[in-house]
C-alpha positions in Angstrom: -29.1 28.1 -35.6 -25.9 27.0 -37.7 -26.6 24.6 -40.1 -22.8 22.7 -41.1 -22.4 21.2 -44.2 -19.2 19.5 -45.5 -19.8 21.5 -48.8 -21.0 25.1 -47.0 -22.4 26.5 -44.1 -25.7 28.4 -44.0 -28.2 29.7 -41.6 -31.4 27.7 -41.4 -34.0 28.4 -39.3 -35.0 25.8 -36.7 -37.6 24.9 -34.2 -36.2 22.5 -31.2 -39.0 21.0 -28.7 -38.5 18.2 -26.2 -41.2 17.9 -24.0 -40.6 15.1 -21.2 -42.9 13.0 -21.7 -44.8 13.2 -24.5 -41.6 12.0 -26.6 -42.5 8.4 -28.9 -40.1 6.3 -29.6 -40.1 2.7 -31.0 -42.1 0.3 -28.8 -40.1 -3.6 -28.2 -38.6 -4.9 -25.5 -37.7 -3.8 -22.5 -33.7 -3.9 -21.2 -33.0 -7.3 -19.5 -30.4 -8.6 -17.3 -28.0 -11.5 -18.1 -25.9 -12.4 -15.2 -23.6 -9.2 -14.8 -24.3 -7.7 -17.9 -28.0 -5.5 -18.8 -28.4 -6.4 -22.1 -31.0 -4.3 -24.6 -31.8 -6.1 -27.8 -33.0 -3.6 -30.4 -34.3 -3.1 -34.0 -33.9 0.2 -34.3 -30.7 2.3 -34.4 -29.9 6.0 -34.3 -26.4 7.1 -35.3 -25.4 10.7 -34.9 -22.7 12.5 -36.5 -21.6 15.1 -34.3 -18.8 17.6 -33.7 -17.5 19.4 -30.5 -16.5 22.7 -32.7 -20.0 22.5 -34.2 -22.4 25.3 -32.9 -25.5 23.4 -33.9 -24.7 20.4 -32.6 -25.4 20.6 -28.5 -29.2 20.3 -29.1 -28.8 17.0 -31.1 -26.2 15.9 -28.4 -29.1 16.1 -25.7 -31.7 14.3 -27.9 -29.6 11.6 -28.4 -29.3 10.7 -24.7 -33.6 10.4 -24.8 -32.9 7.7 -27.6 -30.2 6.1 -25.2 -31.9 5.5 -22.5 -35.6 4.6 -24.4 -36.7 0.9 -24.8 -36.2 -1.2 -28.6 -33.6 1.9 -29.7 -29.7 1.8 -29.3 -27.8 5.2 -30.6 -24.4 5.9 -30.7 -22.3 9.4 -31.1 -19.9 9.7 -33.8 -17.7 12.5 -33.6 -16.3 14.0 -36.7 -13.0 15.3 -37.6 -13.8 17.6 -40.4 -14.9 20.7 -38.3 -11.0 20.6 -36.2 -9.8 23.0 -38.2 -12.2 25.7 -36.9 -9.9 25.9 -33.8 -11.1 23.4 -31.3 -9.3 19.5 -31.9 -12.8 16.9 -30.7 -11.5 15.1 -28.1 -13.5 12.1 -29.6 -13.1 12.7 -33.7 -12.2 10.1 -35.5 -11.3 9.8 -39.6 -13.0 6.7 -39.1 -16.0 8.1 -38.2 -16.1 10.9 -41.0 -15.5 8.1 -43.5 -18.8 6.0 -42.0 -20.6 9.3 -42.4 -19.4 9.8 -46.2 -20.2 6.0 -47.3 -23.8 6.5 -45.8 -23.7 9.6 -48.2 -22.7 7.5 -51.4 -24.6 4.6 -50.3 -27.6 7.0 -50.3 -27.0 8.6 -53.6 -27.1 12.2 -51.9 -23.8 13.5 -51.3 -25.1 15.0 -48.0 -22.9 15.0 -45.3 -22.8 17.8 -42.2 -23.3 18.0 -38.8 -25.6 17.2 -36.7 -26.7 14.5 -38.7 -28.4 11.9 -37.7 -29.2 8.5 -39.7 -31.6 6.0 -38.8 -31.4 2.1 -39.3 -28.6 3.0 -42.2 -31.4 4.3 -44.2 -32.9 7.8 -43.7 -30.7 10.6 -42.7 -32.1 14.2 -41.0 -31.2 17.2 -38.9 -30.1 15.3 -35.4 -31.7 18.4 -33.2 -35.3 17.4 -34.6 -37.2 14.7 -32.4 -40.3 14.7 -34.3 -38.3 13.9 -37.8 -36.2 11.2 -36.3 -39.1 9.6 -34.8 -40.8 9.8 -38.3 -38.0 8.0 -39.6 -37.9 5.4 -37.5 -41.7 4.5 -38.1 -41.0 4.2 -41.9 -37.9 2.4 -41.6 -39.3 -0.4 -39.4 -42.0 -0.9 -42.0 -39.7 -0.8 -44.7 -37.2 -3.4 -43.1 -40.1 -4.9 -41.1 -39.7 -8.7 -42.8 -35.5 -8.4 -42.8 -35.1 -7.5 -39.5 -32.7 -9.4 -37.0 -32.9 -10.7 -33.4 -29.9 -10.8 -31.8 -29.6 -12.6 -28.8 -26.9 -13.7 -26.1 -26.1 -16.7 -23.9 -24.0 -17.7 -21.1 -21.9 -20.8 -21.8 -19.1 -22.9 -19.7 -15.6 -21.3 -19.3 -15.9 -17.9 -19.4 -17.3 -17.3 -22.8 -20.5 -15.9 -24.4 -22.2 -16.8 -27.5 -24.0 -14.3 -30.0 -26.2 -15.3 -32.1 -29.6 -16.0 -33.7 -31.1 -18.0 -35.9 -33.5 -15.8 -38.0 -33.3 -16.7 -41.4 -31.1 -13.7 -43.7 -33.1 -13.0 -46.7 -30.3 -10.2 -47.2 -27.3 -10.9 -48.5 -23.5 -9.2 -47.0 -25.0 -8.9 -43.7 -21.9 -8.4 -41.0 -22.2 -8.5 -37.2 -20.1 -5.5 -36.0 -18.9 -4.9 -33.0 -18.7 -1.2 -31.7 -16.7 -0.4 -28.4 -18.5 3.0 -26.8 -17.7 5.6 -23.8 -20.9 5.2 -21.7 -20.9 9.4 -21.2 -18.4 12.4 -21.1 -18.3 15.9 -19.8 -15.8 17.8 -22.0 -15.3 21.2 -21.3 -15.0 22.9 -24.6 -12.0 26.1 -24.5 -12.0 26.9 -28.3 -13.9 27.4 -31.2 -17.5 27.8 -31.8 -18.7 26.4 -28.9 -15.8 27.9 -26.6 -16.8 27.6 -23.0 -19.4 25.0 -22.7 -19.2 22.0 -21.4 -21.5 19.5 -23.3 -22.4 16.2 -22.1 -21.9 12.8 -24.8 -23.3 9.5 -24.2 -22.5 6.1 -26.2 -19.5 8.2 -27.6 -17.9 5.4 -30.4 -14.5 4.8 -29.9 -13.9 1.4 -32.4 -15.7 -0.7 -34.4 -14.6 -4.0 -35.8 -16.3 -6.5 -38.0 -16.6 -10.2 -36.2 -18.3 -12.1 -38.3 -20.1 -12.6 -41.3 -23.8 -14.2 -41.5 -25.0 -16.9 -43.6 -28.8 -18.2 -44.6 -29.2 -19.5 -41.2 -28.1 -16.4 -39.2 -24.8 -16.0 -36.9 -23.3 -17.8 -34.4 -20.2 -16.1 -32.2 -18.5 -17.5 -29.2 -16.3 -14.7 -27.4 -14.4 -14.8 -24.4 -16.5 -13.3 -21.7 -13.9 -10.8 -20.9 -14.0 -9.5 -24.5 -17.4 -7.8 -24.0 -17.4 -7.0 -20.5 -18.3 -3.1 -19.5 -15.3 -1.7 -17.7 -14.0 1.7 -17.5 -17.1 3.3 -18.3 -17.2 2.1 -21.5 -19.1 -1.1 -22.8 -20.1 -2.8 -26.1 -23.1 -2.8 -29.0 -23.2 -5.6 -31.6 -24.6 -4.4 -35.2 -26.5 -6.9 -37.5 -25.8 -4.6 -40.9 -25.5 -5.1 -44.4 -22.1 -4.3 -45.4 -20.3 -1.2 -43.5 -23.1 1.6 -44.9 -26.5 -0.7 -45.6 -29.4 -0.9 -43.8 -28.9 -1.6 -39.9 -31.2 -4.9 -39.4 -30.9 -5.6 -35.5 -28.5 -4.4 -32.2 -27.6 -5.6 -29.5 -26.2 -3.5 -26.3 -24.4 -4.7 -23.4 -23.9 -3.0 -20.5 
């Protein structure tokens, strides 16, 4: 299997195993309902850097659904644009989502950047295609963020609006509350490049993601109009409790 790297490309040899289940993932709670909306608080988070012209990267792209749909865990899809040139254009690549992938990198202190990568709670990166060393990774970044980590929460209030929020006290300092507008799942049928002819399935495929607010000592507090985070079109949105754009990820919250 293709390894990719932004810096070379090698052959690595790699085991993939998903057995249904006997998979572990974080325990918390499970996905609850608030009024329209299915809302799944989280304090874990598993990003994945992905590319459609990427040979290696349809194995990690399957994983991540099992981390979609598993209780306490919200993951997204990032797809690159670095790989475009390899004669397939991702449908989803965005320069913005290269660049997240890079200032992980430098905020790490590694320089390592390829595909699939995936990085959990802003901390730990690995392979994305390898279940066993994401799941390792999430078990030592709970316990290393286990006194920092944030509850995010969300209320129903008069006039069509919603409130964010919580009230844990932020022993970190620069922690943002992101918001990040996803594409529930796509089919794209793939006619070029490496991975010419397939048609791979994507789930929580990131389309935007814009900083709403800043927390203080006493946590966050955000009134939005109800419309504003409302599911439609297949597509619906995942709040981020983070310090700065490429720290640690301390809580999430998805709405569906």
């Amino acid at each position: 299997m293709l390894m990719r790297s932004i810096f070379i490309k090698c052959l690595i040899g790699l085991s993939f195993l998903i057995s249904s289940g006997t998979a572990s993932f974080a325990e918390g709670t499970e996905t609850g309902t608030f009024s329209t909306f299915k809302i799944k608080p989280a304090n874990t988070v598993v990003e994945l850097f992905t590319s459609q012209g990427c040979s290696s990267c349809p194995p990690a792209d399957v994983l991540l659904e099992k981390y979609v749909t598993a209780p306490n865990v919200v993951a997204l899809s990032y797809s690159v644009d670095y790989w475009d040139y390899l004669g397939w254009r991702d449908t989803y690549g965005k320069k913005a989502n290269s660049e997240r992938q890079r200032n992980y990198a430098r905020a790490r202190g590694d320089g390592s950047v390829y595909t699939p990568q995936a990085v959990v709670n802003g901390l730990e990166h690995m392979n994305g295609a390898s279940q066993y060393k994401i799941n390792t990774k999430i078990k030592e970044t709970k316990q290393r963020l286990n006194s920092k980590l944030i509850n995010l929460k969300v209320s129903e209030i008069e006039g069509e609006k919603v409130r964010i929020w919580s009230d844990d006290v932020v022993a970190t300092q620069g922690v943002v509350l992101w918001m990040v507008w996803v594409k529930d799942k796509a089919n794209v049928a793939i006619r070029r490049g490496e991975n010419r002819g397939r048609t791979i399935a994507y789930h929580n495929i990131v389309l935007g993601v814009e900083k709403v607010a800043d927390f203080g000592k006493g946590g966050v507090d955000l009134t939005v109009a109800r419309d504003k985070i409302r599911p439609k079109d297949g597509k619906h949105c995942i709040f981020l409790a983070q310090v700065g754009a490429s720290g640690p990820v301390l809580g999430a919250l998805e709405i569906k």
